[in-house]
C-alpha positions as CSV (number, residue, x, y, z in Angstrom):
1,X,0.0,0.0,0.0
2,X,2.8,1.8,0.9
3,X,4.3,1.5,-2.8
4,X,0.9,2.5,-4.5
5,X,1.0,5.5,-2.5
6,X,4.2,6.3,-3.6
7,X,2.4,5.9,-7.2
8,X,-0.7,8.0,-6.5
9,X,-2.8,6.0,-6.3
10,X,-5.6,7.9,-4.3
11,X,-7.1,5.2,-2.4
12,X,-4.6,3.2,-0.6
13,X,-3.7,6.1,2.2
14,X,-7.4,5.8,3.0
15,X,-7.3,1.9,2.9
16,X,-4.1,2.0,5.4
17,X,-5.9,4.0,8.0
18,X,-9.0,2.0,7.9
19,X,-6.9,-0.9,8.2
20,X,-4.9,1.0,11.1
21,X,-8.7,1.6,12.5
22,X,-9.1,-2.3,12.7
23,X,-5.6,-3.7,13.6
24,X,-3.7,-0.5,15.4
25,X,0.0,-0.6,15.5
26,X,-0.2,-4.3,14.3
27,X,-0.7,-2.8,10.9
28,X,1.2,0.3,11.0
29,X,2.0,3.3,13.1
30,X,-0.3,6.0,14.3
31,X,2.3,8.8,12.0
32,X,2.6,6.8,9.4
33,X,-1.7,5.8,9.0
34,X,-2.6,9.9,9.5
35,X,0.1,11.0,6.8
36,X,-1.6,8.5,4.7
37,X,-5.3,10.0,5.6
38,X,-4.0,12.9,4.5
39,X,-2.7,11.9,1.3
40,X,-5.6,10.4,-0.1
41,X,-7.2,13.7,0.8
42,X,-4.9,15.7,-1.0
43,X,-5.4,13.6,-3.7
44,X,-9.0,14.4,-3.8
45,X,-10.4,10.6,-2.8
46,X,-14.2,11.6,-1.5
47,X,-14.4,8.4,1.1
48,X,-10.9,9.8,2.9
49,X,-12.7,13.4,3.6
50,X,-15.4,12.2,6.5
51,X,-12.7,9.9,8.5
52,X,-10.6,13.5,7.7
53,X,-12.8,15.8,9.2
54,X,-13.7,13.6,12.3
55,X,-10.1,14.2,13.0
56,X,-10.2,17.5,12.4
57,X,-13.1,18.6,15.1
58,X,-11.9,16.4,17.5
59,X,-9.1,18.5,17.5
60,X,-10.5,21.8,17.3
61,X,-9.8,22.6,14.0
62,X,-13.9,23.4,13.5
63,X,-14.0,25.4,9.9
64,X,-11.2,23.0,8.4
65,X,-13.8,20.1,9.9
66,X,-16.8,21.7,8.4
67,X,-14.9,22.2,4.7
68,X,-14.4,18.3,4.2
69,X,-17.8,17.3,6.2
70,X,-19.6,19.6,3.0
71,X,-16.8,17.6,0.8
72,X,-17.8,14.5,2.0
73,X,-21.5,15.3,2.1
74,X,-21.4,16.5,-1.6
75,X,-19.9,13.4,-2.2
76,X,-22.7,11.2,-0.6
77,X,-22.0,10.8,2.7
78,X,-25.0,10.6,4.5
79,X,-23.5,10.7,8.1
80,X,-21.5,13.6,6.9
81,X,-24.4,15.4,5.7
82,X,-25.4,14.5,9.6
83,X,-22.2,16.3,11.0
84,X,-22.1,19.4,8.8
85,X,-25.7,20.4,9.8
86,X,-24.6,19.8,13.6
87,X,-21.9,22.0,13.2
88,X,-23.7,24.4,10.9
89,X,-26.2,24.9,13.6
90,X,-23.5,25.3,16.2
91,X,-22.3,27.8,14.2
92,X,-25.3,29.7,14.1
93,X,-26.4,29.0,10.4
94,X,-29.9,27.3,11.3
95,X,-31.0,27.5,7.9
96,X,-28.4,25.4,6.3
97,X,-28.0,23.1,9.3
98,X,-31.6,21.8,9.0
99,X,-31.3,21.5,5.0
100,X,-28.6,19.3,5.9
101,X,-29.7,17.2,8.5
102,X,-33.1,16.4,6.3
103,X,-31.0,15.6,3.2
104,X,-29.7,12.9,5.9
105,X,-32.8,12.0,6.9
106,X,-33.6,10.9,3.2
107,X,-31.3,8.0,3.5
108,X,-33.7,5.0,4.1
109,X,-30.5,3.2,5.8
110,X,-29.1,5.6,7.6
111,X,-28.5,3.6,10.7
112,X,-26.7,0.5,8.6
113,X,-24.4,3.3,7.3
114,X,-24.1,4.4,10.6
115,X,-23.7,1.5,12.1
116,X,-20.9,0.9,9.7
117,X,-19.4,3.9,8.8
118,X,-20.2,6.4,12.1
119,X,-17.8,7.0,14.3
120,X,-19.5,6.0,17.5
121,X,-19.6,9.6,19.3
122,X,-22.9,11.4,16.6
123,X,-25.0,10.7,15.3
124,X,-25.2,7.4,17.4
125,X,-28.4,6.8,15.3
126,X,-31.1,8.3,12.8
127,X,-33.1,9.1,16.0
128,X,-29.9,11.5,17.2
129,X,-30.3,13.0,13.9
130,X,-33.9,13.5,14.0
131,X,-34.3,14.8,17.5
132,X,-31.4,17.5,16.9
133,X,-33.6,18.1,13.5
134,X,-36.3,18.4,15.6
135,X,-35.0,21.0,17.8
136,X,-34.5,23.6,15.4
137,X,-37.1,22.8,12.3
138,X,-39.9,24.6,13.8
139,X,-37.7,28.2,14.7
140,X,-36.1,27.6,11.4
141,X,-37.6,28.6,8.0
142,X,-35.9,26.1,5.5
143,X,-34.8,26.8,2.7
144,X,-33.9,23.2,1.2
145,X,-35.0,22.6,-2.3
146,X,-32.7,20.4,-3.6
147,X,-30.7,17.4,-2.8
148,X,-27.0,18.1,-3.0
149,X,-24.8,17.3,-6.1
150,X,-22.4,14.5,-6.1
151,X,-20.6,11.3,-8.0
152,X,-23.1,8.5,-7.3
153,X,-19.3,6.7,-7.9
154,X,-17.9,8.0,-4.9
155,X,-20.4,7.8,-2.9
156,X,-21.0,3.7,-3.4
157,X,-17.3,3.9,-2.9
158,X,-17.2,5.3,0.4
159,X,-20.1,3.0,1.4
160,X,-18.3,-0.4,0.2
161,X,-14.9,0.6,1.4
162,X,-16.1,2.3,4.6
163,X,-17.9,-0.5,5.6
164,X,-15.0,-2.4,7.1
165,X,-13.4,0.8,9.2
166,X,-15.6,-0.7,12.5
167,X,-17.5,1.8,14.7
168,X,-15.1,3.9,15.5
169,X,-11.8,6.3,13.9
170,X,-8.8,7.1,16.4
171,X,-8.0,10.3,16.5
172,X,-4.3,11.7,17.5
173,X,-4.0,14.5,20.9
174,X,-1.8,16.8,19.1
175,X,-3.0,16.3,15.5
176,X,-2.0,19.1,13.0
177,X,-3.2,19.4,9.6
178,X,-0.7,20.3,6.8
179,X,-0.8,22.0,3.8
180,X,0.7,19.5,1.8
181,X,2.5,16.1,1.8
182,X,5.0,15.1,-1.3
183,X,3.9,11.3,-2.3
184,X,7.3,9.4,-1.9
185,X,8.0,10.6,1.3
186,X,4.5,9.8,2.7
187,X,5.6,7.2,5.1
188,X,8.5,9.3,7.5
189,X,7.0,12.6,7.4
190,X,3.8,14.4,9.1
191,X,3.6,16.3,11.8
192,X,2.2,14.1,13.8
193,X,3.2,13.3,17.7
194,X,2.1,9.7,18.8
195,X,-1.3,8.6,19.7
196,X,-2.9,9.2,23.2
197,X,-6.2,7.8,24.4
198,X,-7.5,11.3,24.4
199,X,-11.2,10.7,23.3
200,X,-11.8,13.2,20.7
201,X,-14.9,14.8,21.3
202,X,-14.5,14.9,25.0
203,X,-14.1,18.3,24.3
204,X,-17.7,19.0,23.6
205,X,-18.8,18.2,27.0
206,X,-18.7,21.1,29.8
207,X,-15.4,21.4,30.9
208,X,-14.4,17.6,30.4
209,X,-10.5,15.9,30.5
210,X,-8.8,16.1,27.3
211,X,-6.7,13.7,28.4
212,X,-6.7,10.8,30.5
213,X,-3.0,10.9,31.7
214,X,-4.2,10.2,35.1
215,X,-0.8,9.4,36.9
216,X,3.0,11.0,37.1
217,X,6.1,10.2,38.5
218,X,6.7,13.3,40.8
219,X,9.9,14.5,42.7
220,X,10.2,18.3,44.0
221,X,11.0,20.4,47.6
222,X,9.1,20.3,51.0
223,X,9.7,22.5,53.9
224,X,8.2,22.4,57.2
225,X,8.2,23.9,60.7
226,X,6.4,23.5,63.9
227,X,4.1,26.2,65.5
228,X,4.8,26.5,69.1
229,X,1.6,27.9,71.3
230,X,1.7,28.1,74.8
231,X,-1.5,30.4,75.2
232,X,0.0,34.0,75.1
233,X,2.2,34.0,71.9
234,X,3.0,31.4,69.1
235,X,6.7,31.0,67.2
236,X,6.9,28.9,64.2
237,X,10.7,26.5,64.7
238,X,12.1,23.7,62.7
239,X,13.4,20.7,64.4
240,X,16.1,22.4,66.9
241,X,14.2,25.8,67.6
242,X,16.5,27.8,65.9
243,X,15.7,28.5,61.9
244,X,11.9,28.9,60.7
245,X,11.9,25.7,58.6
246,X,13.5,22.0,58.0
247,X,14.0,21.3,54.2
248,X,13.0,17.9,52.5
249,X,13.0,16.4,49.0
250,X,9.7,14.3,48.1
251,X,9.3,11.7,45.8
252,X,6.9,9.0,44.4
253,X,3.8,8.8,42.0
254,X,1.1,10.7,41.5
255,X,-2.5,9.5,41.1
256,X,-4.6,12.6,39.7
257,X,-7.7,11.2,37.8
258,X,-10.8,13.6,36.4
259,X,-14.4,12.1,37.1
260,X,-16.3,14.5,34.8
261,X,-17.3,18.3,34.1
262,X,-13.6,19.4,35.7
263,X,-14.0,17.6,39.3
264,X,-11.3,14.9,40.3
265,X,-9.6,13.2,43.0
266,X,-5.1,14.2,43.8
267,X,-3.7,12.2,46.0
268,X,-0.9,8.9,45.4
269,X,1.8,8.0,47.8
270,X,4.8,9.4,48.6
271,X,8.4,8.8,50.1
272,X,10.0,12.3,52.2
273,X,13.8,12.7,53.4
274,X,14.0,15.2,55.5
275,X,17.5,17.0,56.5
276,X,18.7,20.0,58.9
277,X,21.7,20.9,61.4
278,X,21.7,22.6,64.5
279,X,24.1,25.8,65.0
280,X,27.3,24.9,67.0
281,X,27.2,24.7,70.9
282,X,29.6,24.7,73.7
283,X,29.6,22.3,76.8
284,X,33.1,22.2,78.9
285,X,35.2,23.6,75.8
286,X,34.0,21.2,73.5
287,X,32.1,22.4,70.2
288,X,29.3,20.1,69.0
289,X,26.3,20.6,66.5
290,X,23.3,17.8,66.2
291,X,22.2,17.0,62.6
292,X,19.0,15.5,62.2
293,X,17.3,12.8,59.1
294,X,14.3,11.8,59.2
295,X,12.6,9.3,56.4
296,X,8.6,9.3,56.0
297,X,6.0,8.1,54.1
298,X,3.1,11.2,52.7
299,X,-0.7,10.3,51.8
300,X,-2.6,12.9,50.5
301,X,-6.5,13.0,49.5
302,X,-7.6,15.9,47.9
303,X,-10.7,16.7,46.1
304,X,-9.8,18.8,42.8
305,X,-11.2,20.8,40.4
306,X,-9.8,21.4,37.2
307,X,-10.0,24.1,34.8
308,X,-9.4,22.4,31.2
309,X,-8.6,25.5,29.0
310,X,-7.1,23.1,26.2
311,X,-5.7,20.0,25.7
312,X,-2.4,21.1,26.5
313,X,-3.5,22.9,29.6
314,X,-5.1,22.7,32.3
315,X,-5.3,24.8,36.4
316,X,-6.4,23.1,39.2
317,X,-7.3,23.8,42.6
318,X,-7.7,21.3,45.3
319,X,-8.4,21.1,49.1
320,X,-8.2,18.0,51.7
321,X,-6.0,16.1,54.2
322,X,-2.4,14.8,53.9
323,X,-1.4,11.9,55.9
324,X,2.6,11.2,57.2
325,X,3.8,8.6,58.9
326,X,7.4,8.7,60.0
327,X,8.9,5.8,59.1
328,X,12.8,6.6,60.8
329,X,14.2,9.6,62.8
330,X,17.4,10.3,64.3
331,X,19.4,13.5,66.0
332,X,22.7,12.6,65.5
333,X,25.4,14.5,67.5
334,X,28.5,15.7,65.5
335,X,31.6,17.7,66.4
336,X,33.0,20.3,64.2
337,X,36.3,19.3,65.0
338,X,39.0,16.9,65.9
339,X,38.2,15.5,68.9
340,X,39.7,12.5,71.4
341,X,37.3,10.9,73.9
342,X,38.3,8.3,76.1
343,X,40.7,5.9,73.9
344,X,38.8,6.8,70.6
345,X,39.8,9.6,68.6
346,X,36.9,11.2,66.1
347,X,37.5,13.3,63.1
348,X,35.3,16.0,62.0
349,X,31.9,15.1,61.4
350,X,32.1,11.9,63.0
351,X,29.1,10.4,64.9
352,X,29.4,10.7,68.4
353,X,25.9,9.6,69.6
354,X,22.3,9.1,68.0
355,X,19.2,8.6,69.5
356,X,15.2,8.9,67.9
357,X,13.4,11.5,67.6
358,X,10.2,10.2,68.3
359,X,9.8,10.7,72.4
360,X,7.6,12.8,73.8
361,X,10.5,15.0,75.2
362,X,11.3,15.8,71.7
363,X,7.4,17.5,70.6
364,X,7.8,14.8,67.5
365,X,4.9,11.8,67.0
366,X,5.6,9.9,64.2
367,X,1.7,10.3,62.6
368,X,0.7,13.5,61.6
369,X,-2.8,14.4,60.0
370,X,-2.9,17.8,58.2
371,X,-5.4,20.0,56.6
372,X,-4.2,20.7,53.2
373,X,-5.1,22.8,49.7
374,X,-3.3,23.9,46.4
375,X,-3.2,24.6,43.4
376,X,-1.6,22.8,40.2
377,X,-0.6,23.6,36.6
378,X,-0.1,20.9,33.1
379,X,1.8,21.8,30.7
380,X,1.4,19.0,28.1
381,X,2.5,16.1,30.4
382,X,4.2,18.3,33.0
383,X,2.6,19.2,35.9
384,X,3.5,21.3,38.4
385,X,1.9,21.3,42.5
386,X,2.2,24.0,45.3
387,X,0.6,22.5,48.6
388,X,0.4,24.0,51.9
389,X,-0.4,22.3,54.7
390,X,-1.6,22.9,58.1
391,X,-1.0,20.3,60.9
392,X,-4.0,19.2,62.9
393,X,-2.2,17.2,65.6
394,X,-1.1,18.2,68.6
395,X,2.6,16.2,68.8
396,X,3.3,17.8,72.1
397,X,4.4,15.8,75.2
398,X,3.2,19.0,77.7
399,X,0.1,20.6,78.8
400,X,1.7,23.8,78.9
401,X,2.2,24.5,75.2
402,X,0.9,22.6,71.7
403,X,3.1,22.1,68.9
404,X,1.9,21.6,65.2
405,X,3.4,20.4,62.4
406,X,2.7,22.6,59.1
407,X,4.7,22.1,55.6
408,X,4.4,25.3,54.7
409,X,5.8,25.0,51.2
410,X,6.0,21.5,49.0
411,X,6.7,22.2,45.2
412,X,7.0,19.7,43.1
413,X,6.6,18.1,39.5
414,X,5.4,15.1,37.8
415,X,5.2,13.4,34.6
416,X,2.2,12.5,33.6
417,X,1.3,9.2,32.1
């Protein structure tokens, strides 16, 4: 097919992505089957313009669309005739759009060729096409007069040949038309990025996922601190009551999955390393510092709503809790220098004692429950999160004072999948 392409022959691009239709990559690649869809069209082959503009609405290229829907429906496409109408009407051209959808209606077997030929999404039926007809035929004064002109030759064409593309087309995320394609080259180039199971006319539907990359490998920065309160006055600490925050790295996947009309559901599970280091301190002219580690595990579950401007991008905002559970914590006591204690000698930066962090003398617990919101950005398949969270736990071992534990900056990114 690939040869008789090469040759002109108009046809055989529209075979190979019917075929890639039925058999997917077992046939040939997603590039290769739309730069062959488009050749046929250039070459002006009347069945290859409806599978054409099906990709070309559910892409959001609507007036290209509507040009080879009217192609295809002067040719004798009878769903086509169906679509242009639709779109006609969304456009705001009622009179046309009705003309259209009854020159449809004529079709004694328009649900065999839908059944057939359709793509699954509209019509799904004659009684889709009716109803929408329906709608608008009594505000509407029609003008139809006529049934449109076209090759009775194509259109039994696109009738036998369409008839073994199955219910459905695929349709590429980033699909761009070009203006033209040279023949022999037909099975490298395009401009064509690979498949997704984005669901092409997911976009007609309020505010709906154009995507369904619904998890990503994240990494980024955490920081957090613990608000002090005895009654009278509160000072936010990190670990050693010194600086105003300890600094962590996060990483782990991310689960963030759309359940319709922009609401969804963030969360997945993540590991946190967290790292600090005391100033020095002098006991008996002696310098030490303590550094600290601590290893955790981090569940959030927020309810999300998304803002799907495009396919490409998308703002979210989401509020709920975050759970942490520390899995290991030490203070580990360090000198700064040289130092010779009892028969063992220690060099600089040497451990010279450890103990856990976890004891009620210390204000840590090692299970935290916080109340947490956000907001998040995608870029494509990058996605960025900024979450702040506000500790709901009171880890202090004393009734005179609380102590919380807030992350008051995490920043991270993921790639979605």
């Amino acid at each position: 097919m690939k040869k008789a392409i090469q040759l002109d022959c108009p046809n055989a691009g529209y075979l190979i992505y019917i075929y890639y239709t039925l058999f997917g990559e077992n046939f040939a690649s997603a590039d290769i089957a739309l730069t062959a869809l488009e050749i046929s069209v250039n070459l002006g082959y009347p069945p290859s313009f409806y599978p054409y503009a099906v990709l070309l609405e559910g892409n959001d290229y609507i007036d290209d669309a509507k040009t080879y829907y009217e192609k295809s429906a002067k040719s004798g496409n009878y769903i086509a005739m169906a679509c242009l109408g639709r779109l006609l009407i969304n456009q705001g051209d009622k009179a046309n759009g009705v003309n259209w959808l009854k020159k449809a209606l004529s079709c004694d077997n328009l649900d065999e060729k839908i059944e057939l030929e359709g793509t699954g999404w509209w019509p799904k039926s004659r009684a889709d096409v009716q109803a929408l007809l329906n709608k608008y035929n009594n505000s509407t004064t029609s003008s139809y007069s006529s049934s449109p002109s076209y090759s009775s030759h194509s259109a039994s064409t696109s009738s036998s040949t369409s008839s073994s593309s199955g219910s459905s087309y695929s349709s590429a995320s980033s699909y761009t038309p070009s203006s033209s394609y040279h023949t022999s080259s037909s099975s490298s180039s395009g401009s064509y990025s690979s498949y997704s199971s984005y669901n092409s006319y997911s976009s007609h539907r309020f505010n709906e996922a154009k995507d369904d990359f619904c998890m990503g490998l994240s990494a980024g920065y955490v920081r957090k601190e613990w608000l002090y309160n005895d009654g009278s006055s509160k000072e936010n600490l990190d670990v050693f009551w010194e600086d105003k925050y300890t600094n962590g790295i996060q990483v782990g996947l991310r689960v963030d999955c759309q359940f319709g009309y922009g609401f969804g559901l963030n969360s997945g599970l993540f590991y946190e390393y967290y790292f600090d280091k005391s100033e020095d301190f002098v006991d008996n002219d002696i310098t030490f510092y303590y550094r600290m580690k601590e290893h955790s595990l981090y569940l959030p579950v927020h309810f999300k709503y998304n803002l799907n401007f495009s396919r490409w991008f998308q703002i979210g905002l989401y509020g709920g809790i975050g759970l942490d559970c520390g899995l290991s914590g030490k203070y580990i006591l360090c000198s700064p220098e040289e130092l010779y204690s009892g028969d063992e000698m220690f060099s600089p930066g040497d451990t010279l004692d450890s103990f856990s962090m976890y004891s009620d003398e210390y204000d840590l617990k090692r299970f935290n429950a916080s109340l947490e919101y956000g907001a998040s950005i995608r870029i494509r398949r990058l996605q960025l999160n900024f979450t702040i969270s506000k500790g709901l736990v009171n880890m202090s071992g004393s009734d005179e004072y609380t102590v919380k534990q807030n992350k008051v900056m995490s920043l991270t990114a993921s790639l979605c999948f």
